[in-house]
N, C-alpha and C positions, 0 to 999 in steps of 0.2 A: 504494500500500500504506500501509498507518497501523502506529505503532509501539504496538503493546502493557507495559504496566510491569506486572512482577507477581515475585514473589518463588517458590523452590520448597526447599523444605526436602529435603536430600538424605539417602539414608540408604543403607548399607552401602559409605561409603568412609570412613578413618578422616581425619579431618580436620588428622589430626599427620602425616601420613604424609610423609614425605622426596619432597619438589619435587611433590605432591599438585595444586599450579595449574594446573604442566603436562599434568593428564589435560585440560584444560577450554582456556586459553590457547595458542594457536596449535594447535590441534585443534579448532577448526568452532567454538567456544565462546566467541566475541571479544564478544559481544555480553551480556556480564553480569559483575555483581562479585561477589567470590567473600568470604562472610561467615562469618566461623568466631566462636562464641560459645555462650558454657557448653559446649563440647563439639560443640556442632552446626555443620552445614555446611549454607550456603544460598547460591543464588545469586540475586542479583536484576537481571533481565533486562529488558532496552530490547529488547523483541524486533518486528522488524516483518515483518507479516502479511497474507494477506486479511483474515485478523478471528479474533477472540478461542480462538478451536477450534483452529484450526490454527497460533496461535502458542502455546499450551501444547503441543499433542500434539509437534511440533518442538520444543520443550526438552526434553519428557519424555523422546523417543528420544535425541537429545544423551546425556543424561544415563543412561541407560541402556548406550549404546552403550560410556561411560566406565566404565561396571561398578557403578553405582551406581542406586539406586532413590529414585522419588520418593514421600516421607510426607507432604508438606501442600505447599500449593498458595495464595497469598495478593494478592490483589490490591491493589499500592502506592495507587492510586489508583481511582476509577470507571469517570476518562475514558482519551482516545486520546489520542495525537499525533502529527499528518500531518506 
């Protein structure tokens, strides 16, 4: 499997919200850090995959599953890393 890096801007979880890491931190979510700025919440994820589809669509439900939805989608980098 190859590790995908990509970022996902979250939306409908408030980013202030009281212990807010823990929807994502020891809940299936270990695989990303958790970025709060101006307001916004992002996480950017070392995620590995078959490949590029299925390591977005698996954060997207993650994050979903967390009660939260995802607004933008950004790639850290081009490449992989095996």
């Amino acid at each position: 499997m190859t590790i995908y890096r990509f970022s996902v801007e979250v939306g409908g979880i408030d980013p202030n919200e009281r212990d807010m890491e823990n929807r994502f931190y020891g809940n299936g979510v270990d695989d990303a850090l958790i970025v709060v700025s101006n307001g916004r919440l992002t996480l950017a994820f070392d995620r590995e995959a078959a490949n590029a589809e299925a390591a977005i669509h698996s954060a997207e439900e993650d994050i979903v599953r967390r009660g939260g939805s995802v607004t933008r989608i950004e790639w850290s980098n081009p490449r992989t890393w095996d």
